[in-house]
N, CA, C and O of each residue as an XYZ file, in Angstrom:
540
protein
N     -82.714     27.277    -15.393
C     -81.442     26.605    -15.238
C     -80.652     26.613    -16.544
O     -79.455     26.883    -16.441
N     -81.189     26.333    -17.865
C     -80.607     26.552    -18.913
C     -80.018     27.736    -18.967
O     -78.804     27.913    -19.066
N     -80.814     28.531    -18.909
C     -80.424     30.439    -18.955
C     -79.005     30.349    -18.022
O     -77.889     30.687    -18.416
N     -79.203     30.028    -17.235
C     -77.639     30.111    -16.225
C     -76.397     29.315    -16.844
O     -75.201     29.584    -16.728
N     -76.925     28.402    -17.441
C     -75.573     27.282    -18.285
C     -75.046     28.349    -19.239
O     -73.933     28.840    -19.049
N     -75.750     28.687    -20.170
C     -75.753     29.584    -21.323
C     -74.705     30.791    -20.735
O     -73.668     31.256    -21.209
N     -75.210     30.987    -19.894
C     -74.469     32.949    -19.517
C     -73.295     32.269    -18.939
O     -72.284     32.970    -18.963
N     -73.133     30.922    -18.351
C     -71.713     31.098    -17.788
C     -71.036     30.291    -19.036
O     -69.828     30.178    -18.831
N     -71.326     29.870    -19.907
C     -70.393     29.658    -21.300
C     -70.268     30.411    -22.071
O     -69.376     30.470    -22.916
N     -70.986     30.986    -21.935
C     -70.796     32.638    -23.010
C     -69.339     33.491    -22.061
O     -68.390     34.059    -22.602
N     -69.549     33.351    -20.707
C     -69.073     34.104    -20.274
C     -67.080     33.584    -19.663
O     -66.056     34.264    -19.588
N     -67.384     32.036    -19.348
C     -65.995     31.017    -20.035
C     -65.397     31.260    -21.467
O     -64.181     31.069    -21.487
N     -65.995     31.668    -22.784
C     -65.958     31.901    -23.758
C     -65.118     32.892    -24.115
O     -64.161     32.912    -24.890
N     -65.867     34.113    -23.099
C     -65.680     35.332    -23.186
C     -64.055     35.562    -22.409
O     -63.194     36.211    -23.003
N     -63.834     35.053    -21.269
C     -62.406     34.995    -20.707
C     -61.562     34.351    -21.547
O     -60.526     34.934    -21.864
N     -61.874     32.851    -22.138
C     -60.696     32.877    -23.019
C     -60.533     33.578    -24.039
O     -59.363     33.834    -24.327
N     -61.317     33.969    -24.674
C     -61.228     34.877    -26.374
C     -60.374     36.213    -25.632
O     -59.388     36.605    -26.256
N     -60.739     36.971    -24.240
C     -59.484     38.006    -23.758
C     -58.218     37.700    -23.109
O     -57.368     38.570    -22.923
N     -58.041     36.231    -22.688
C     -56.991     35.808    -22.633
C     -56.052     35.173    -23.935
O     -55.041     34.558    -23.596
N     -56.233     35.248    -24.852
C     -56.112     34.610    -26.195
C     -55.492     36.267    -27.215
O     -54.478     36.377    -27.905
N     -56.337     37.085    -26.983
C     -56.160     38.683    -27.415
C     -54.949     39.428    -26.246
O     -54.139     40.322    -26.488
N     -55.124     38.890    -25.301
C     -54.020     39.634    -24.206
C     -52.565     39.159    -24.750
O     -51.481     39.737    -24.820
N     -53.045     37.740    -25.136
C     -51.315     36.779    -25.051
C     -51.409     37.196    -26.475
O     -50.435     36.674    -25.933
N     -51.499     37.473    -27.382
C     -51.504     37.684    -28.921
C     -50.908     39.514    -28.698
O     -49.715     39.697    -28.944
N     -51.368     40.191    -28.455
C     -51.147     41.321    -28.098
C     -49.371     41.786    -27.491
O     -48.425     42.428    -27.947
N     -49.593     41.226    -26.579
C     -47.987     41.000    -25.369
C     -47.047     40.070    -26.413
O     -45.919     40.553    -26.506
N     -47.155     39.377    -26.874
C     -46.360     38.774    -28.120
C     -45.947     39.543    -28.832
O     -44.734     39.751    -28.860
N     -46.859     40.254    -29.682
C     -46.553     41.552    -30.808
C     -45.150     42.333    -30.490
O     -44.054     42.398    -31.047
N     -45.862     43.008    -29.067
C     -45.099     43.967    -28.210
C     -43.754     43.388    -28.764
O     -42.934     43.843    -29.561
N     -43.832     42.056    -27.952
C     -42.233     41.335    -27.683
C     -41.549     41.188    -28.780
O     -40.321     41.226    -28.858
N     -42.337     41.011    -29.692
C     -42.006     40.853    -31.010
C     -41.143     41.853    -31.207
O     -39.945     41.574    -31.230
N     -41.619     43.368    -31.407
C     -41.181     44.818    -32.020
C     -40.165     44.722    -31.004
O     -39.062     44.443    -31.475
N     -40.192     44.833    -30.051
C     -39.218     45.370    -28.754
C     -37.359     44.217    -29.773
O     -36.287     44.620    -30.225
N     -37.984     42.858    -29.652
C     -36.469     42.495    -29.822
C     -36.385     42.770    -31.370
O     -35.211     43.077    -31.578
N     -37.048     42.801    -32.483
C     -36.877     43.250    -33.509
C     -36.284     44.629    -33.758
O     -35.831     45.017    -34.835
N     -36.344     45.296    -32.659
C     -35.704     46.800    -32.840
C     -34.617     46.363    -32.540
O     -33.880     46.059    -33.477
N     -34.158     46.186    -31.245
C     -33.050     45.586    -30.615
C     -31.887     44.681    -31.131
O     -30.736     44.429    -30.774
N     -32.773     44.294    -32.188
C     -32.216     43.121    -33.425
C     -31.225     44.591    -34.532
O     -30.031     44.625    -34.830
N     -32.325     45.580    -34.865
C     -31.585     46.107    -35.967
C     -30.714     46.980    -35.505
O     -29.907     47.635    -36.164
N     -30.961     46.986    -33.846
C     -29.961     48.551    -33.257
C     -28.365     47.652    -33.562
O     -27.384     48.228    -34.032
N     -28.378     46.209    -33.194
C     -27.370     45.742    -33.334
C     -26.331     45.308    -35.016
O     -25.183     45.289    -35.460
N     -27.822     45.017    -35.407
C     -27.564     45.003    -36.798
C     -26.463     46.492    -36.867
O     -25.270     46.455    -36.566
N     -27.129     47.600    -37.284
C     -26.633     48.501    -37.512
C     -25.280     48.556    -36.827
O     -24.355     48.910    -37.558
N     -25.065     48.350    -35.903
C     -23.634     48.740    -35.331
C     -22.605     48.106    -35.925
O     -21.545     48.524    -36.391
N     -23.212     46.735    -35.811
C     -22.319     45.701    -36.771
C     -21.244     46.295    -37.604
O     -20.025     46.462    -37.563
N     -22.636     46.628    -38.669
C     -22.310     46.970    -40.012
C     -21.519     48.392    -39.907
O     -20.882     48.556    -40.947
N     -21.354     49.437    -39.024
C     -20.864     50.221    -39.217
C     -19.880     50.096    -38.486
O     -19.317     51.190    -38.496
N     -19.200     49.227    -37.692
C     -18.316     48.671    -37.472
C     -17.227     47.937    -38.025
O     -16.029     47.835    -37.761
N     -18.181     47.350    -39.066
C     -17.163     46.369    -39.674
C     -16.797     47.349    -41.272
O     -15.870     47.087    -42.038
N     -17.675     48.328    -41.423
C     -17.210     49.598    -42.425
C     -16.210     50.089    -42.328
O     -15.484     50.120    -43.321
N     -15.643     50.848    -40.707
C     -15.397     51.525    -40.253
C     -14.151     50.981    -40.473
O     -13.337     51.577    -41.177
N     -13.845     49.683    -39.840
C     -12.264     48.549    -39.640
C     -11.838     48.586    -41.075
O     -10.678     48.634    -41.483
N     -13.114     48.551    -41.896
C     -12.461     48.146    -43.730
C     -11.744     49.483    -44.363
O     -10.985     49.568    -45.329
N     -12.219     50.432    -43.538
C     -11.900     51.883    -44.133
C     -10.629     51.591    -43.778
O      -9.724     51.290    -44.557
N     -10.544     51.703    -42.322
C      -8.792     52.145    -41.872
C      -7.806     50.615    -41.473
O      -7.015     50.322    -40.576
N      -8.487     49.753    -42.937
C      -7.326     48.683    -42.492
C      -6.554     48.858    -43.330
O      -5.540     48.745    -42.642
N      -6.131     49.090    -44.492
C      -5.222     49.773    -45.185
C      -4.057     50.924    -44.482
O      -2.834     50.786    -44.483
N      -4.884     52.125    -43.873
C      -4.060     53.035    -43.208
C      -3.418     53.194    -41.789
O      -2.458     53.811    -41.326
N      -4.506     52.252    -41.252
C      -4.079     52.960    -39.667
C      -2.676     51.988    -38.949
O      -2.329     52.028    -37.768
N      -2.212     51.373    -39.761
C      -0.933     50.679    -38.549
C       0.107     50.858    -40.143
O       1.170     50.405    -39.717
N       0.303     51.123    -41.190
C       1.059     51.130    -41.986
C       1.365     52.620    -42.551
O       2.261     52.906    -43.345
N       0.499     53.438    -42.013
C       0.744     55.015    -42.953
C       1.136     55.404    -41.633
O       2.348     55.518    -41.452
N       0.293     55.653    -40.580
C      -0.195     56.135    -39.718
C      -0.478     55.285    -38.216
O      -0.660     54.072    -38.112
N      -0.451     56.510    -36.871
C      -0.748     55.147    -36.116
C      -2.160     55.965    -35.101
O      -2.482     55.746    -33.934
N      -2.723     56.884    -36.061
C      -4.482     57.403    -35.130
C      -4.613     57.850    -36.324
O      -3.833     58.330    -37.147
N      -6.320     57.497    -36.288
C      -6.900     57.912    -37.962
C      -8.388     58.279    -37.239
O      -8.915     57.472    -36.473
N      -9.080     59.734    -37.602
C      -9.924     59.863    -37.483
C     -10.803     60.448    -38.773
O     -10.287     61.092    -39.687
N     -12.120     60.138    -38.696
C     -13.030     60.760    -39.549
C     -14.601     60.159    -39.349
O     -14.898     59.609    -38.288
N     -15.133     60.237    -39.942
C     -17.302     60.085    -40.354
C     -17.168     59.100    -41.276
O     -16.322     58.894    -42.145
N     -18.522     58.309    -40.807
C     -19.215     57.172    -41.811
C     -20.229     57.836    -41.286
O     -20.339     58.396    -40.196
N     -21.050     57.701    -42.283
C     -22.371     57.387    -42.362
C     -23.352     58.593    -41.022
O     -24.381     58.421    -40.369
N     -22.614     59.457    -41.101
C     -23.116     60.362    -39.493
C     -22.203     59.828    -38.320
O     -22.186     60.674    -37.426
N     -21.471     58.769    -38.021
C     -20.736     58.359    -37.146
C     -19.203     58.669    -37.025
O     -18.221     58.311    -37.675
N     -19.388     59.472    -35.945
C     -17.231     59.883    -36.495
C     -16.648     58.533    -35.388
O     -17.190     57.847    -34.522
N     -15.310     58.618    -35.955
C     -14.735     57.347    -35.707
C     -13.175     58.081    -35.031
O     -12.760     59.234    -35.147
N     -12.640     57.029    -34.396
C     -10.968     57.605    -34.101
C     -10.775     56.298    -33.812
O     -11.463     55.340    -33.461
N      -9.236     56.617    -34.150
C      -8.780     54.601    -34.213
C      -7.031     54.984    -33.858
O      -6.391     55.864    -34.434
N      -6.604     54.241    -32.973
C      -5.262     54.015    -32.606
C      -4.783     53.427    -32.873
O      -5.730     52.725    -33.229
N      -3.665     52.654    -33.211
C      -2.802     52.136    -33.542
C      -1.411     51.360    -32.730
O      -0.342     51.971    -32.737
N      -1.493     50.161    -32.126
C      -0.168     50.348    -31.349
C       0.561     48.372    -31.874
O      -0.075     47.334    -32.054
N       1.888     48.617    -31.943
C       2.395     47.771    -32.496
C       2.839     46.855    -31.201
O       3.865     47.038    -30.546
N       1.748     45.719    -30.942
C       2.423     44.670    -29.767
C       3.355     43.756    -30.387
O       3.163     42.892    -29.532
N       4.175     43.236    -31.128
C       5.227     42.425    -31.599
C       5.652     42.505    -32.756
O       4.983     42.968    -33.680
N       6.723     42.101    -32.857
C       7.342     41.842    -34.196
C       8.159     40.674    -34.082
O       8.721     40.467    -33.006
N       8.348     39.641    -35.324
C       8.872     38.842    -35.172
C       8.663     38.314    -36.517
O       7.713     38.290    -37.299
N      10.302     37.752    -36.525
C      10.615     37.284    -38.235
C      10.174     35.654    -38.017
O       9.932     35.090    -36.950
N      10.148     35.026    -39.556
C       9.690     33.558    -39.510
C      10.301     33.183    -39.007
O      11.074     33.984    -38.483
N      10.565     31.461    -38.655
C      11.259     30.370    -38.354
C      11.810     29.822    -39.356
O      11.238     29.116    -40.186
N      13.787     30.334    -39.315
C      14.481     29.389    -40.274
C      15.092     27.557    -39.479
O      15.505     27.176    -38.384
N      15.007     27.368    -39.881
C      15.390     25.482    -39.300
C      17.241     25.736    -40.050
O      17.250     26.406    -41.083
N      17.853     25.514    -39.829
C      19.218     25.122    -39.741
C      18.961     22.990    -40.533
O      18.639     21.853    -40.189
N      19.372     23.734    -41.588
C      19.382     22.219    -42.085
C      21.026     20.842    -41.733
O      21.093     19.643    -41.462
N      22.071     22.005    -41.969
C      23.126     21.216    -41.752
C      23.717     21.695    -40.508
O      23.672     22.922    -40.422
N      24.436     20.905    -39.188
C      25.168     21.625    -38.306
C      26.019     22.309    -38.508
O      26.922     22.157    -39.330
N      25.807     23.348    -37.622
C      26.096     24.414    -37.335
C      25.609     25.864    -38.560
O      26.270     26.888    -38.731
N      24.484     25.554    -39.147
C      23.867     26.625    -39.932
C      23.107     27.180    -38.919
O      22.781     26.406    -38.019
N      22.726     28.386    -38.838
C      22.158     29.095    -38.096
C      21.028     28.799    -38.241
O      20.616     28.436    -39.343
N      19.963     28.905    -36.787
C      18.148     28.215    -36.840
C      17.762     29.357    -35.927
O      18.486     29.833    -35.054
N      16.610     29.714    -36.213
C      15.803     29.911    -35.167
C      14.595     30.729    -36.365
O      14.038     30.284    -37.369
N      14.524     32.636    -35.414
C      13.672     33.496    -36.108
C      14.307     34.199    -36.621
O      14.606     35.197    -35.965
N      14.966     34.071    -38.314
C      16.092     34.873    -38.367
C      15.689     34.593    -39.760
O      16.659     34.641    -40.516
N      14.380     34.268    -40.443
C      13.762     33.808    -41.622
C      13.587     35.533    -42.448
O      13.761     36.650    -41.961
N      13.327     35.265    -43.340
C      13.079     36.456    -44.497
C      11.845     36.926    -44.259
O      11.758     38.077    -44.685
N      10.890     36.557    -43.784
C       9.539     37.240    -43.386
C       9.183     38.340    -42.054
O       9.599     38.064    -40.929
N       8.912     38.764    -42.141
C       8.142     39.654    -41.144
C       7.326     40.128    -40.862
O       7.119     41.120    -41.561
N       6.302     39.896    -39.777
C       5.394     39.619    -39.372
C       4.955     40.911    -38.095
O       5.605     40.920    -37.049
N       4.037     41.747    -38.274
C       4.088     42.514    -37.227
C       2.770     42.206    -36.416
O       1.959     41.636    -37.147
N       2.280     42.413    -35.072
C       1.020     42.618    -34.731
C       0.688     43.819    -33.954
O       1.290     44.476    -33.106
N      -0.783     43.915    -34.672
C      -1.183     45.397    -33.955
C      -2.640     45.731    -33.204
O      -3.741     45.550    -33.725
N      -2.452     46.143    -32.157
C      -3.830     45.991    -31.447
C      -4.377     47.945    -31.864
O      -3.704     48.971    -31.968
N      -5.800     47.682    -31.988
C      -6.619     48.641    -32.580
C      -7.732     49.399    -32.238
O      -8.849     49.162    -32.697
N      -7.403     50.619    -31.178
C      -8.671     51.174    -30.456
C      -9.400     51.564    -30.943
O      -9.215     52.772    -31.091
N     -10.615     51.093    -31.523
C     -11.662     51.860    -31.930
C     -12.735     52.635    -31.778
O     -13.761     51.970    -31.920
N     -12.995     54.097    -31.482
C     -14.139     54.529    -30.819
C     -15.040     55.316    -31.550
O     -14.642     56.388    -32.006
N     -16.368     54.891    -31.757
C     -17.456     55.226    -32.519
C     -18.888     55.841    -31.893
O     -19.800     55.283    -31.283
N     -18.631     57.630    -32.429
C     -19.817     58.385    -31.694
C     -20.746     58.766    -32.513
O     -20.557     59.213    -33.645
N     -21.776     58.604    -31.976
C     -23.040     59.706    -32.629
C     -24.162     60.090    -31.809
O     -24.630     59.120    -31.213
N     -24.676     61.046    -31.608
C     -25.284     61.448    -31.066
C     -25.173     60.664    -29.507
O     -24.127     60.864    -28.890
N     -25.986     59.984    -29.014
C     -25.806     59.135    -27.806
C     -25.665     57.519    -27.656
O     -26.101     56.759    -26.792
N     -24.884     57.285    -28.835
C     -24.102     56.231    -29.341
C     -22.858     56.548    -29.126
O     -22.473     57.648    -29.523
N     -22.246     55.953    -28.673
C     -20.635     56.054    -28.186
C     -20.078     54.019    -27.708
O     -20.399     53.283    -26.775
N     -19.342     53.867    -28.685
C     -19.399     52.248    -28.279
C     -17.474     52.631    -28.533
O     -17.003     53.382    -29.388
N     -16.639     51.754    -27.385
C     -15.705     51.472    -27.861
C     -15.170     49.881    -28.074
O     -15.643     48.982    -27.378
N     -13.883     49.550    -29.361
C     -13.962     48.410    -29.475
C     -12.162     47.838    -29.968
O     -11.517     48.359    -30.878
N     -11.856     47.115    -29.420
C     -10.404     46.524    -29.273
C     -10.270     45.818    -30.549
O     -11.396     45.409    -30.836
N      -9.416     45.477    -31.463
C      -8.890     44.224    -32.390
C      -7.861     44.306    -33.069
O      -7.046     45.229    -33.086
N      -7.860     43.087    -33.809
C      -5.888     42.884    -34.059
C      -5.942     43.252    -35.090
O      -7.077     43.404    -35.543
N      -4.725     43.588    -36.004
C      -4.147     43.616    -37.277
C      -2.552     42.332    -37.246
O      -1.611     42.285    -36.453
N      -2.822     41.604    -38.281
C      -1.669     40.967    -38.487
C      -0.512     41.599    -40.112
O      -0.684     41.291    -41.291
N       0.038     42.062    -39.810
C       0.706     42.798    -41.317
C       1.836     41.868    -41.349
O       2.284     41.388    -40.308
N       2.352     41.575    -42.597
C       3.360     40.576    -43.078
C       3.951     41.480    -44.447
O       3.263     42.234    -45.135
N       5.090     41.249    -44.593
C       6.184     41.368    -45.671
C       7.296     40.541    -45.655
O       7.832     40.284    -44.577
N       7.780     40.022    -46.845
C       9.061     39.576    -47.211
C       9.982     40.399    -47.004
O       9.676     41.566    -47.249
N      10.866     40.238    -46.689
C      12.212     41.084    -46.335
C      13.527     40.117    -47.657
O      13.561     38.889    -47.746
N      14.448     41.088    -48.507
C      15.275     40.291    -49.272
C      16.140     40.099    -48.487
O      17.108     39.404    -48.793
């Protein structure tokens, strides 16, 4: 009867120590799986937000499509001007003229961005706000 206690605690023992190695194991996995998944995004990020720093200078003020490569990734970027509109002057005494008729100018520009490489192809929308004084 002892002998039988023994083999079935050895053998209770034995199921948890492979249930303990199964769930330790399948963790790992899960681990790597979103850790990749983590840097695929990482990476895009960053060559995304490269990509915007390159052509925020050029693409709505020189130019209105700018293409070229980062990093192995070619890029093309559009350019399109949704508004314009001068500041808000206030009319201090009646009959001085008020409204948007201020010395500033203010443009906005929406920004197609499309980024390929190999079987990476992501496209991505955003604004530009450009401002100048006008004398």
């Amino acid at each position: 009867m002892k002998r039988a206690m023994i083999t079935i605690e050895v053998l209770v023992a034995l199921l948890i120590l492979f249930l303990v190695i199964a769930a330790s194991t399948n963790s790992i996995k899960f681990f790597q799986m979103v850790n990749g998944k983590k840097n695929n995004i990482e990476n895009e990020y960053m060559i995304v937000l490269n990509v915007r720093d390159i052509l925020a200078h050029q693409i709505c003020s020189h130019s209105q499509r700018a293409e070229g490569s980062f990093d192995n990734y070619t890029y093309t970027a559009t350019c399109e001007k949704q508004k314009e509109i001068r500041s808000y002057q206030k009319g201090f005494d009646i009959g001085d003229p008020s409204g948007n008729i201020g010395n500033y100018l203010m443009d906005l520009y929406k920004v197609h961005l499309e980024i390929k490489k190999d079987n990476f192809d992501k496209r991505y929308i955003y604004y530009i706000t450009n401002g100048e004084k006008l004398n």
